[in-house]
C-alpha positions, 0 to 999 in steps of 0.5 A, spaced: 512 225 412 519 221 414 525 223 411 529 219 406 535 218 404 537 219 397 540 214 393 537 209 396 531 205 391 527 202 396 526 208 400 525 213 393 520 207 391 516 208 398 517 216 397 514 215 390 508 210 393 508 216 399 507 221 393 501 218 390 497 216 395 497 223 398 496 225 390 490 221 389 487 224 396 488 231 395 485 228 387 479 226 392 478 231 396 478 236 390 472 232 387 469 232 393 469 240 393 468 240 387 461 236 387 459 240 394 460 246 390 456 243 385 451 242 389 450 249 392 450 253 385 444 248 383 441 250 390 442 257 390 438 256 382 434 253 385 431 259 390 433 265 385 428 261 381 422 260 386 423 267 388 423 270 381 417 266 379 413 268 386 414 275 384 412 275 377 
């Protein structure tokens, strides 16, 4: 990141732009995290249940 100078609008506009950029990827990366681990409990499930059925 840059550094800014305060009191300057035009550099607190592109810091707010800067900020939400990053924001919406970190939002973004999360979701994906999310949805991957999502994913893995269903997989997980789904093998705990086979084995559990196979045994019984």
């Amino acid at each position: 990141m840059k550094e800014y100078e305060t009191g300057n609008t035009e550099n607190t506009i592109d810091l707010i732009k800067y900020l939400q950029k990053e924001d919406k990827e970190r939002q973004e990366k999360n979701s994906n995290i999310l949805r991957w681990n999502q994913l893995s409990i269903l997989e997980y499930s789904k093998v705990f249940y086979q084995s559990f059925v196979k045994r019984n």
